[in-house]
C-alpha positions as CSV (number, residue, x, y, z in Angstrom):
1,X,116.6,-78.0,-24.4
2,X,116.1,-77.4,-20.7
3,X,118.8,-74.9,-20.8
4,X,117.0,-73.3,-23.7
5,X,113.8,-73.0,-21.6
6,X,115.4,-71.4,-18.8
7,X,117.2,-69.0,-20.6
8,X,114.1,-68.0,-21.6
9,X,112.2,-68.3,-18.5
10,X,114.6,-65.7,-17.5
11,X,114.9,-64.1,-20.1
12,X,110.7,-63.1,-19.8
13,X,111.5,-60.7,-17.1
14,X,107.9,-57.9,-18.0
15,X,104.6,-59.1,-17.5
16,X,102.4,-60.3,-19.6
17,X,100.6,-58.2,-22.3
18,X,98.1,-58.3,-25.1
19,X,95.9,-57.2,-28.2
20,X,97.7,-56.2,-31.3
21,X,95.8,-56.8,-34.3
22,X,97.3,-58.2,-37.4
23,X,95.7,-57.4,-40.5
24,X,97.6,-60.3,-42.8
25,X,97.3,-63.6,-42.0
26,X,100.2,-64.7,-43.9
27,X,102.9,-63.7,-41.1
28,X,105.9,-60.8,-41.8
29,X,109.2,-62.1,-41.6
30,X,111.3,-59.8,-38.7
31,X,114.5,-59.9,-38.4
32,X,116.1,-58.5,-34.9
33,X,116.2,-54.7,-35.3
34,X,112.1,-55.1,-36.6
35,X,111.5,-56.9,-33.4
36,X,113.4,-54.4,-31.0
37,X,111.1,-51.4,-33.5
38,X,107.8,-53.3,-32.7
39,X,108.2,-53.4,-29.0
40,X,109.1,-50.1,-28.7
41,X,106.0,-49.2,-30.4
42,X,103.8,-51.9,-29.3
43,X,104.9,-52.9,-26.1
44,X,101.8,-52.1,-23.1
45,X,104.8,-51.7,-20.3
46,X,106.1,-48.5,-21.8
47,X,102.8,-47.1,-22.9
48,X,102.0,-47.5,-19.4
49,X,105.1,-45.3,-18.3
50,X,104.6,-42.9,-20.7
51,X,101.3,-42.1,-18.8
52,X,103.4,-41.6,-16.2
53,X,105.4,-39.6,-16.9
54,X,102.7,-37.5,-18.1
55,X,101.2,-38.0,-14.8
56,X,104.2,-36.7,-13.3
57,X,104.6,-33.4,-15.4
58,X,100.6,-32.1,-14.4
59,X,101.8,-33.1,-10.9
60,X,105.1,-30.6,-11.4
61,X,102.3,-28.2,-13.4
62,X,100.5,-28.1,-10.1
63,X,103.2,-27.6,-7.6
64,X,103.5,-23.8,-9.8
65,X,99.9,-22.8,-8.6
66,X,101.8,-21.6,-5.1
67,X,103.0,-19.1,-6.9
68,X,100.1,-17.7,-8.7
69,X,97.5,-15.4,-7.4
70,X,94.6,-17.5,-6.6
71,X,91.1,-15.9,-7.5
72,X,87.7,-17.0,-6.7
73,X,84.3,-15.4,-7.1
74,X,81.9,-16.3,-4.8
75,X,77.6,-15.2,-3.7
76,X,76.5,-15.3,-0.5
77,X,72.9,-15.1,1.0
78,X,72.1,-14.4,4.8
79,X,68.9,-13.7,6.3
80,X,68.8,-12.5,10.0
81,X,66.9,-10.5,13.0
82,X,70.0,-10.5,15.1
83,X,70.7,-6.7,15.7
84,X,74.4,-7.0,15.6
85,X,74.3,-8.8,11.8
86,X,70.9,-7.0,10.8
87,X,72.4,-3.4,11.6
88,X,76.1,-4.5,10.3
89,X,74.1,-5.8,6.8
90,X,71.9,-2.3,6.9
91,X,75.8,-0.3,7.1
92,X,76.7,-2.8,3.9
93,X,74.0,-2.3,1.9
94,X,74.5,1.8,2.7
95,X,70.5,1.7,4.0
96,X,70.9,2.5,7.5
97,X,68.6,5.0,8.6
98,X,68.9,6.0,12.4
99,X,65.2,7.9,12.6
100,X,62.9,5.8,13.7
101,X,64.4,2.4,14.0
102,X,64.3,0.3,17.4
103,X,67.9,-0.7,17.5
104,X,66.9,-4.0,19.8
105,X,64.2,-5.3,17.5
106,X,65.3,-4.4,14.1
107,X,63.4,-7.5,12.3
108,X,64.7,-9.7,9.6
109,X,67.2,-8.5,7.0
110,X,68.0,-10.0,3.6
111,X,71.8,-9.5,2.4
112,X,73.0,-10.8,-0.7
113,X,76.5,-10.4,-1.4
114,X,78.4,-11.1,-4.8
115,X,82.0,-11.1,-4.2
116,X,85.3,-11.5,-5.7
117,X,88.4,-12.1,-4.2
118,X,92.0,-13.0,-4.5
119,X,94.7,-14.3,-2.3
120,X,98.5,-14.3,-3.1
121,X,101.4,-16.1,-0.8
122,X,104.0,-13.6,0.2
123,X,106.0,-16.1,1.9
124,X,105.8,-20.0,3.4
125,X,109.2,-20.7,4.3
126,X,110.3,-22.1,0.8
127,X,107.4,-24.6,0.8
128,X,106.3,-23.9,-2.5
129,X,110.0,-23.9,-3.8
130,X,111.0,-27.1,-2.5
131,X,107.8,-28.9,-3.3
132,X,107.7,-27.4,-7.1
133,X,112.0,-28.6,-6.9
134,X,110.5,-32.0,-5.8
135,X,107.9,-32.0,-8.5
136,X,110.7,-31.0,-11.4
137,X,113.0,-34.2,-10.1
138,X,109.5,-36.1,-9.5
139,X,109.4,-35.5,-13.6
140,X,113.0,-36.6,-14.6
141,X,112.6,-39.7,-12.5
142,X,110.0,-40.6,-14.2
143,X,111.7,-40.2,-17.6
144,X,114.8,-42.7,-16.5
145,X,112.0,-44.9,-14.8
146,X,111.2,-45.4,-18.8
147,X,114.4,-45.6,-20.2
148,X,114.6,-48.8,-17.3
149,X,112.0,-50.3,-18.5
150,X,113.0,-49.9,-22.4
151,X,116.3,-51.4,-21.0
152,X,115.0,-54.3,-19.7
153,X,112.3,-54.7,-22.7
154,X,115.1,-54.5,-25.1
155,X,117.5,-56.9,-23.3
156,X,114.5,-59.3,-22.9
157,X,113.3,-59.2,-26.5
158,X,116.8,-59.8,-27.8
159,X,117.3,-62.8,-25.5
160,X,113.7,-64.0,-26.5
161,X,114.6,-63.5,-30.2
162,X,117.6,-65.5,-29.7
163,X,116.2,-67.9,-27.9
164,X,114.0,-68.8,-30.8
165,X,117.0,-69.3,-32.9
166,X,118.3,-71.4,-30.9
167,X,115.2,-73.8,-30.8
168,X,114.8,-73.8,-34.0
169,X,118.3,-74.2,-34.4
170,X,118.0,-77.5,-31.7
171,X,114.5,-78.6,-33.7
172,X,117.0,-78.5,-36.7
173,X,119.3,-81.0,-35.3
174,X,117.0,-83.2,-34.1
175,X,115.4,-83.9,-37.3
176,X,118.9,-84.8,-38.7
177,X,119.1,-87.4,-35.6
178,X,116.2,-88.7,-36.6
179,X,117.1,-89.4,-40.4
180,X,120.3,-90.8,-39.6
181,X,118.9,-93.4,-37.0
182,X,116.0,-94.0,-39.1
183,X,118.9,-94.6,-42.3
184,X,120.6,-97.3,-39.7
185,X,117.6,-98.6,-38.7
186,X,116.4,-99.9,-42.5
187,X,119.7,-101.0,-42.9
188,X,120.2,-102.8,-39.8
189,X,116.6,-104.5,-40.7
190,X,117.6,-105.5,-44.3
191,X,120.8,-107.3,-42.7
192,X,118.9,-108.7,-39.8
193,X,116.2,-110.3,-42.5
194,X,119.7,-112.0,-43.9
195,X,121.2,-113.2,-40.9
196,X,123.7,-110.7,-40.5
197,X,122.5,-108.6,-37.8
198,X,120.9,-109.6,-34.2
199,X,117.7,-108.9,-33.4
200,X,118.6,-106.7,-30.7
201,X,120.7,-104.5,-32.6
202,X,117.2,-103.8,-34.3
203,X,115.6,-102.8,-31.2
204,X,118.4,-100.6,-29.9
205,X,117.9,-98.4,-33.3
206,X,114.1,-98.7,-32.5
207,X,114.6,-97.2,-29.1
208,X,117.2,-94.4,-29.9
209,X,114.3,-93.5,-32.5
210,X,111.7,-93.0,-30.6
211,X,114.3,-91.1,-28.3
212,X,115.2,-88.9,-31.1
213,X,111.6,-88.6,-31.9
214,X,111.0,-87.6,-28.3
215,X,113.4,-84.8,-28.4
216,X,112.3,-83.8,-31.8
217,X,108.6,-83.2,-30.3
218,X,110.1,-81.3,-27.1
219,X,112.1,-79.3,-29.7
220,X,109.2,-78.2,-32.1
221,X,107.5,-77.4,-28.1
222,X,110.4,-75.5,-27.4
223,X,110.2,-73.3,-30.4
224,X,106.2,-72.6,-29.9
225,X,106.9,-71.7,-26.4
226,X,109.6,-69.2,-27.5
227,X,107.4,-67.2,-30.0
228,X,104.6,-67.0,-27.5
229,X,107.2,-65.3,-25.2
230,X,108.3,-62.7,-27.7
231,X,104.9,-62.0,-28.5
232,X,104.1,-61.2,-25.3
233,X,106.9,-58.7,-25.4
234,X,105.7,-57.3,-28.3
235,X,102.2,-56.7,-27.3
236,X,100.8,-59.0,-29.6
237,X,98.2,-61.9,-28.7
238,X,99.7,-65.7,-29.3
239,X,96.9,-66.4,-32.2
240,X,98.7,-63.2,-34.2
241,X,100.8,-64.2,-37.3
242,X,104.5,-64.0,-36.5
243,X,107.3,-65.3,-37.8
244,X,111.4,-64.5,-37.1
245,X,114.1,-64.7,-39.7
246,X,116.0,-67.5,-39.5
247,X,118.7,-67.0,-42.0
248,X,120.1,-63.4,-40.7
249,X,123.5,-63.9,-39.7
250,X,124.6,-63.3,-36.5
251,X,128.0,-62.4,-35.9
252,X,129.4,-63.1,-32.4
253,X,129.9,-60.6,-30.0
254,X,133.5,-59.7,-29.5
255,X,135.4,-59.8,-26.0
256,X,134.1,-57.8,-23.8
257,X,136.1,-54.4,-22.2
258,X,137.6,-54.6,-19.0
259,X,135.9,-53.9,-15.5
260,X,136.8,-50.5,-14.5
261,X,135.9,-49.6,-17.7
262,X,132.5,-50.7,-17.9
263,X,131.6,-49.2,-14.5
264,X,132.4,-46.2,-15.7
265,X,130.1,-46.2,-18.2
266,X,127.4,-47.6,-16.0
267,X,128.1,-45.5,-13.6
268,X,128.0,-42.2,-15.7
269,X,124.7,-43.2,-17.7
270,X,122.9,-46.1,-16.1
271,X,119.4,-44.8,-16.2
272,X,118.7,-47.0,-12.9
273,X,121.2,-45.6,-10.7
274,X,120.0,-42.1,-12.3
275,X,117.0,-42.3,-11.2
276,X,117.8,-43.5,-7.8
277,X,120.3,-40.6,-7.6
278,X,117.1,-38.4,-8.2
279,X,114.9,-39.9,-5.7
280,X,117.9,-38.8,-3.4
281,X,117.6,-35.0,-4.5
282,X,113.5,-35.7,-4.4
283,X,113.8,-36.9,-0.7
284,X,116.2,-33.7,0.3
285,X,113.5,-31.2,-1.4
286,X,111.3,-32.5,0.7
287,X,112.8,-32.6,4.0
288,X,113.5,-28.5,3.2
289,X,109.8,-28.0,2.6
290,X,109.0,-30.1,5.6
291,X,111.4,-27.8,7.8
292,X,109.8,-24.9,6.2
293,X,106.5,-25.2,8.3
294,X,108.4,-23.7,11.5
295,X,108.7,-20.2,9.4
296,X,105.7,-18.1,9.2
297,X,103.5,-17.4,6.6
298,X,102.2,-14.2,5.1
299,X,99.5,-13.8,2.2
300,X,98.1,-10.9,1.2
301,X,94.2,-10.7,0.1
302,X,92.1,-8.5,-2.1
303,X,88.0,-8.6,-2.1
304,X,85.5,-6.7,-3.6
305,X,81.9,-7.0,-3.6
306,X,78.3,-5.4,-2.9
307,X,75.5,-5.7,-0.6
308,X,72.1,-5.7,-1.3
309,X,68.8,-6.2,0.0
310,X,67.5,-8.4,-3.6
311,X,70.8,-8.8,-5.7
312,X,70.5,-5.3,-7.5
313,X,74.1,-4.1,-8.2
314,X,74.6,-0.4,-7.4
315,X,77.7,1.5,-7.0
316,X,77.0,2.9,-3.9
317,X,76.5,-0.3,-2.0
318,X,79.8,-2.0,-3.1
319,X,83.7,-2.4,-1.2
320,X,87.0,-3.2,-1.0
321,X,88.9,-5.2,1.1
322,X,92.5,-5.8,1.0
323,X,95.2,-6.3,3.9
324,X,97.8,-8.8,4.3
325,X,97.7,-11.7,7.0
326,X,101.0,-12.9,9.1
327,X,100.8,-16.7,10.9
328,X,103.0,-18.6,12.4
329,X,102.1,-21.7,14.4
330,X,103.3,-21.8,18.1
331,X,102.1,-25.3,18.7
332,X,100.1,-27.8,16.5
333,X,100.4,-31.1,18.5
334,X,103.9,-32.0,17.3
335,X,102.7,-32.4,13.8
336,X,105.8,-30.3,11.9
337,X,108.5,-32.1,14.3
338,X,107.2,-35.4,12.7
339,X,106.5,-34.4,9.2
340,X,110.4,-33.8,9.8
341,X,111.3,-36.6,11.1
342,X,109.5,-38.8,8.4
343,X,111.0,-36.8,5.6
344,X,114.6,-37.8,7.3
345,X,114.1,-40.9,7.3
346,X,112.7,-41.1,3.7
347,X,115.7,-39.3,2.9
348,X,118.2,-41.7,4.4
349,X,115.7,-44.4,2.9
350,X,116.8,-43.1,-0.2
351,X,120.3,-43.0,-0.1
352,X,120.3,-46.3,1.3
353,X,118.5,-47.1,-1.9
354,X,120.9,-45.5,-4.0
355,X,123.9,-47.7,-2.5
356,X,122.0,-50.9,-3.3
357,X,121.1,-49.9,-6.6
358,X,125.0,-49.1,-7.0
359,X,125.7,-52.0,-5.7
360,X,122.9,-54.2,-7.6
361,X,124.8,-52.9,-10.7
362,X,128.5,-53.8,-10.1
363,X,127.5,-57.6,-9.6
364,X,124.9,-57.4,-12.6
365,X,127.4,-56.2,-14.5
366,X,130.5,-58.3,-13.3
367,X,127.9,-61.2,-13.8
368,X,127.4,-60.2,-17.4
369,X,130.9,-59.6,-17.9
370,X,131.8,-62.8,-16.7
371,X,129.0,-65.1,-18.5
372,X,129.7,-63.3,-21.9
373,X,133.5,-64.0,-21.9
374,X,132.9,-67.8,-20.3
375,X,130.3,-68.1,-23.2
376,X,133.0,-67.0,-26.2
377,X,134.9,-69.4,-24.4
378,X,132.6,-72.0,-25.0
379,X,131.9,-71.0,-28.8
380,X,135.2,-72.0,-29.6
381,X,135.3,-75.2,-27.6
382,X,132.2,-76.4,-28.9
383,X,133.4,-75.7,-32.8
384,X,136.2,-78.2,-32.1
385,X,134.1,-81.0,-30.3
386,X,131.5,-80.4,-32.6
387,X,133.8,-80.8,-35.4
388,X,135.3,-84.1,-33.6
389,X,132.2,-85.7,-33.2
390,X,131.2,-85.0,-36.3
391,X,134.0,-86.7,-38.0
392,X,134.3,-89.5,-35.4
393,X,130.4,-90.4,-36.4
394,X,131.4,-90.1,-40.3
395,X,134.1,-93.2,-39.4
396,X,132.0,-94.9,-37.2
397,X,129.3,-95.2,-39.8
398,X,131.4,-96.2,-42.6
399,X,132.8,-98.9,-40.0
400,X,129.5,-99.8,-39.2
401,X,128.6,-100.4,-43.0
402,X,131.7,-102.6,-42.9
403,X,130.3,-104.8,-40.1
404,X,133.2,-104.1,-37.7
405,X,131.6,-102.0,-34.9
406,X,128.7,-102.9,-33.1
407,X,125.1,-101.0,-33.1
408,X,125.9,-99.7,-29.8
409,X,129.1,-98.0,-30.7
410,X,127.2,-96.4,-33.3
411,X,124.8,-95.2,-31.2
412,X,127.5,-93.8,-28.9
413,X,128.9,-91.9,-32.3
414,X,125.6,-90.5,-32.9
415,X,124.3,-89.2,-29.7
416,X,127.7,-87.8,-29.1
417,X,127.4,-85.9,-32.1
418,X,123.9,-84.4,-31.9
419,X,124.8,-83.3,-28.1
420,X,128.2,-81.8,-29.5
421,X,125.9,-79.8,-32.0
422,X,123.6,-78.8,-29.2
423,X,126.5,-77.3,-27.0
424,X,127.6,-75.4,-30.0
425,X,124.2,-74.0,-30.6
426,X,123.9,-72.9,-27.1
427,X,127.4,-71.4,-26.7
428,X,126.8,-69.4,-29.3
429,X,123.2,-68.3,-28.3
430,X,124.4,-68.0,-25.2
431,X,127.2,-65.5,-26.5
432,X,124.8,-63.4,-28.0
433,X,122.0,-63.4,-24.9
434,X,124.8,-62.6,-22.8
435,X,126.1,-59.9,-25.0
436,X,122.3,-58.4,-24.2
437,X,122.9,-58.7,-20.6
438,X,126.3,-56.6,-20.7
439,X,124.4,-53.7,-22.6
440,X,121.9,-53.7,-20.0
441,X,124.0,-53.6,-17.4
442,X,126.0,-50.5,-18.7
443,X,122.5,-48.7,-19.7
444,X,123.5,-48.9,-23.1
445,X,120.4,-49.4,-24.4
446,X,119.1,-46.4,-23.8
């Protein structure tokens, strides 16, 4: 049982999540491929990337306003007896009257000015390229971020859903310890009331009992405990009505395919390593925009409004502005040299992140790889003990009926048995968790 619970500890690898409604009370029986549908539906982790990756496509949609006109209307209001403004507002508004006017103390002029204009970037170094590029990969990252996640969810549910089983499968067992110790035990009672039987033979079946009971309680725990863990995985609350099938069948993985072999495959479609490979190409757009900055920029601009003295539109007061503006910056404190420099070292960052990733997945997958073909291993050692004990307590008992083995042999038969039963059921569990493992590993589960 304790290797059961850690399996599943590990096995619980998303965090924790909530609030799907059942309408029946009367729970739906799943079977695997039901399970693996409802998380995929219900499960809060992927909703939550899903938002991402919307996030991330209005973040590309933005990086394409560079390359759009941009247009804005705009009204302005300015009231002023400074002759330089106040004549330059009279020109405007086409009401300039030279007769008369004292040019030093022309008073206060009103000037309102309705306007619309429009800019449009001619050129900025490949800025708006490489940051829309970066956007675009921004995107796709996101995408294999979610196929991750769906990954690990469905490696995790399938190890959960297994690990269920194999409670149940370890509850199971311990209720047939406890009838057969509780069979001995009346029997050894009725021969110790005629004399045939010591006392403390008695009390030896009384304590492997309550020892069977014990693990009987920590079983029916250990099934409990697994369910709540699915349902997490699921998105559904512990009170909701759930229930697995326990009769599927549940053939055992076969051997798995040699090394070189499986990295290929990993290594061709792994969504993790994808997506680190386009963190990489995210990291490289960026340094180009960053580099960019030393090129000038040009824009060209468009405006057209009207002045007036009280927001009366007339066709004689309006103009047009248009021309086309050339920077460059000489100096500006160092800050393009170290928006440079940060996006080099976010870039090596990144390839450094893209080796570990390869490298997290070679021993993830060797480590799978390995634990599968050690686990088949153990499926067929197990049958045989199991088997062994199995018979050995079938002679033991109809030698203890005779009266020519002692209660403690017995004992010995039995709780060799029940833990040859309990390796079986984990080998094979373990077989089929690990099998989960390998397809992770590989990104098959994509």
């Amino acid at each position: 049982m304790k290797h059961f619970a850690l399996g599943l500890a590990l096995s619980a690898g998303l965090p924790g999540l909530g609030g799907f409604a059942a309408a029946d009370t009367n729970p739906a029986v799943y079977t695997l491929e039901q399970v693996i549908d409802l998380a995929l539906t219900n499960n809060p982790e992927l909703n939550i990337m899903q938002a991402r990756i919307e996030q991330a496509d209005a973040q590309f949609g933005a990086s394409l306003a560079g390359f759009y006109p941009q247009i804005k209307t705009s009204l302005s209001f300015q009231y002023s007896n400074n002759p330089a403004q106040a004549f330059s507002m009279l020109l405007a508004q086409r009401r300039m009257n030279f007769a008369g006017t004292d040019f030093n103390h022309p008073g206060f002029i009103n000037d309102y000015r309705p306007q619309v204009s429009a800019t449009y970037s001619l050129f900025r170094g490949g800025q708006d390229y490489h940051l829309s590029q970066a956007a675009k990969l921004g995107l796709e990252t996101s995408e294999l971020e979610k196929s991750v996640i769906r990954n690990h969810l469905l490696s995790n549910v399938t190890a959960a859903f297994y690990g269920e089983l194999a409670a149940i499968a370890s509850h199971k067992v311990s209720l047939r310890a406890i009838e057969a110790v509780q069979s001995q035990l009346d029997q050894t009672r009725l021969r110790q009331e005629s004399g045939t039987e010591l006392k403390s033979d008695v009390l030896s079946l009384e304590a492997q009992l309550a020892e069977a009971r014990e693990s009987d309680i920590q079983a029916a725990n250990a099934i409990e405990m697994a369910q709540n863990m699915l349902k997490t995985l699921l998105g559904l609350s512990v009170n909701d009505p759930f229930a697995i099938n326990e009769t599927a069948e549940n053939a055992l993985p076969e051997q798995p395919a040699g090394f070189d072999a499986l990295l290929n495959q990993a290594l061709s479609s792994h969504p993790e390593l994808k997506a680190a490979e386009k963190r990489v190409a995210i990291a490289e757009q960026q340094l180009s925009a960053a580099q960019a900055a030393y090129l000038p920029r040009a824009d060209a601009y468009v405006s057209y409004g009207s002045d007036s003295k009280n927001l009366t539109y007339n066709s004689n007061q309006d103009n047009l502005t248009t021309g086309v503006v050339v920077e460059m910056d000489i100096f500006n404190g160092f800050a393009t040299q170290e928006k440079v420099n940060k996006a080099e070292h976010e870039l090596t960052a990144a390839k450094e992140a893209a080796r570990q990733t390869r490298l997290s997945i070679e021993n993830q997958l060797k480590s799978a790889q390995l634990n599968l073909q050690q686990a088949l291993n153990r499926v067929q050692v197990s049958i045989a003990g199991a088997q062994s004990a199995e018979e050995a307590l079938r002679l033991v008992s109809e030698q203890r009926q005779a009266g020519v083995v002692t209660v403690t042999r017995y004992l010995e038969a039995e709780v060799a048995r029940d833990r040859a039963h309990s390796r079986q059921i984990n080998a094979r569990y373990d077989a089929l968790r690990a099998e989960a493992e390998l397809k992770q590993a590989t990104g098959f589960w994509q």
